[in-house]
N, C-alpha and C positions, 0 to 999 in steps of 0.2 A: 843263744839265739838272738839273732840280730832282726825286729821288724820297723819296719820305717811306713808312716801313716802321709800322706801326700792328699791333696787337696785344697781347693779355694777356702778362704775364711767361711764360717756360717759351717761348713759340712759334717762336722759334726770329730772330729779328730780327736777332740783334747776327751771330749766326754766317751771315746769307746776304747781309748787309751786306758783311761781310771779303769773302766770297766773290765777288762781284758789285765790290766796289772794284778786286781782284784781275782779274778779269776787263777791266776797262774800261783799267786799266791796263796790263794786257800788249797792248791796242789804241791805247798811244799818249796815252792821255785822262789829264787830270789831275784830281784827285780827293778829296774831305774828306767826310773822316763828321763826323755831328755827330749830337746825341742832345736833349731833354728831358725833365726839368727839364736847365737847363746846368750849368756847373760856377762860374758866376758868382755874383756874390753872392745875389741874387733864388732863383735855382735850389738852392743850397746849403738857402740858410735854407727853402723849404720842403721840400724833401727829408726835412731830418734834424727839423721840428718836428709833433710827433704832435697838438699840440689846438690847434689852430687850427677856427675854425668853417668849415664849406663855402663859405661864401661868401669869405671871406677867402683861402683856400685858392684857391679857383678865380681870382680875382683876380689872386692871385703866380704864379700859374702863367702868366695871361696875360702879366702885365706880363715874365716872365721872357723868353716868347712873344716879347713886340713889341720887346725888343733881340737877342735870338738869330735874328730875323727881319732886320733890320739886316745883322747879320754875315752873312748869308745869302746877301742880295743882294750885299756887299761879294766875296764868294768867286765868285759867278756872273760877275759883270764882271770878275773877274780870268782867265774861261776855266774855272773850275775846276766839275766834276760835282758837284753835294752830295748824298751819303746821309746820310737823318736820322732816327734811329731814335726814335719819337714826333715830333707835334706836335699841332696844336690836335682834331683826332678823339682824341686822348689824354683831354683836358678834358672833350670831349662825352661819350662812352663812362662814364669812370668817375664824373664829378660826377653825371649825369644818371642813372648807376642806383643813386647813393646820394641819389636824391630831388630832385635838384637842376633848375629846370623848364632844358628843354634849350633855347629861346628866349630866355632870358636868358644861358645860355655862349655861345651863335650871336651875339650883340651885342656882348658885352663883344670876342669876338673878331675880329668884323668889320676892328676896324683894325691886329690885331696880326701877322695872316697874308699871305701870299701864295700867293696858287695853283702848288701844284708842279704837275710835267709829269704825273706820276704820283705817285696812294698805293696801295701794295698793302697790303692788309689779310692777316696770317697769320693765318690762323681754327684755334686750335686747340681741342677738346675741353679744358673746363678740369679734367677730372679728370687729362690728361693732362698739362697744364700743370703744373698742382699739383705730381704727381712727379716731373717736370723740375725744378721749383725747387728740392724738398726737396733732392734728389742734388746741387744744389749748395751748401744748407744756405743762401741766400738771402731766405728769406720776409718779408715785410713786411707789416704791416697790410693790406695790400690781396687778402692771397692766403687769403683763405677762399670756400668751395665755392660757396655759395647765393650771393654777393655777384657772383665771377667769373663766374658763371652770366648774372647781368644786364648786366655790363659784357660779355662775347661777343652779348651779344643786340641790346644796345645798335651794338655796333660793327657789326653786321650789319646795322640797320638806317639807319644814317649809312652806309652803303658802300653800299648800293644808291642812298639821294637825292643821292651825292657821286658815284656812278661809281666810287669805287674797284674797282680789279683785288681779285680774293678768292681766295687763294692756300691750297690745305688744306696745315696747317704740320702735322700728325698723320702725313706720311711721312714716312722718311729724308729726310736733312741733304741729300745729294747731289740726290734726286728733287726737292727743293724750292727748289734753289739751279738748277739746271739750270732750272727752270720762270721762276724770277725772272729771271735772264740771258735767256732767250728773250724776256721781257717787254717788259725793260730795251731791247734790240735793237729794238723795235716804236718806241720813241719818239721 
């Protein structure tokens, strides 16, 4: 089983992830998170470089993509469940509300992905986001108001033409990990 977690910083990802791992686990299931960008070379280097132009950007992001998609499949044939916290709706969402045409991320990605079983989108209010992050003193480039505005709009409109599940991450930690595990159980 392949589930992939999507949403703005703040929404609550990493923490229904553990949760949900947790879960499948005391069922017996064996289990790996995994996240993008990776922690590999590709993923590193855009990570931590601020000026690179968009197009180069979305690029490395994919190429990061199409070997962390690899290791993917690698972990599936071994039996093992993957939670991944981002993938390529990560690309569409943000490049494409900082102007990026969303037909051109749809291509480059075409060969870097695989269909998981599930993406659940955690939709949260980005004001609410926002002061999630702050309280962890984590901000990045990408956490300003008007900006994250467009990348939740964005992600809600790829989660309707994808099907993603759309999970309101704006409740308690508990009410929203309960809702994911019930999810998770449907697949």
């Amino acid at each position: 089983m392949f589930i992939v977690f999507e949403g703005i910083d703040g929404s609550g990802k990493s923490s229904v992830i553990a949760r949900l791992k947790d879960h499948l686990e005391s069922r017996g299931r064996k289990v790996k998170i995994t996240a993008e960008p990776t922690e590999g070379p590709i993923g590193k280097f855009v990570s931590v470089t601020d000026d690179l132009n968009p197009e180069a950007e979305a690029l490395l992001f994919t190429a990061d993509r199409a070997l962390h998609t690899e290791q993917v499949k690698k972990w599936m044939s071994e039996g093992y469940d993957v939670l991944c916290d981002r993938y390529f709706a990560s690309t569409l969402a943000y490049q494409s509300a900082a102007g990026m045409d969303i037909d051109w991320l749809k291509s480059i990605n075409s060969k870097a992905v695989i269909t998981p079983d599930a993406t659940i989108l955690m939709d949260i209010d980005p004001e609410v986001s926002l002061k999630r992050v702050s309280q962890r003193g984590e901000m990045s480039r990408f956490e300003k108001l008007d900006y994250l505005r467009k990348v939740r709009k964005a992600y809600l409109d790829i989660a309707r033409e994808y099907n993603f599940r759309i999970v309101n991450a704006d409740r308690d930690r508990d009410t929203v990990a309960e809702e994911v595990i019930s999810i998770a159980g449907g697949i």
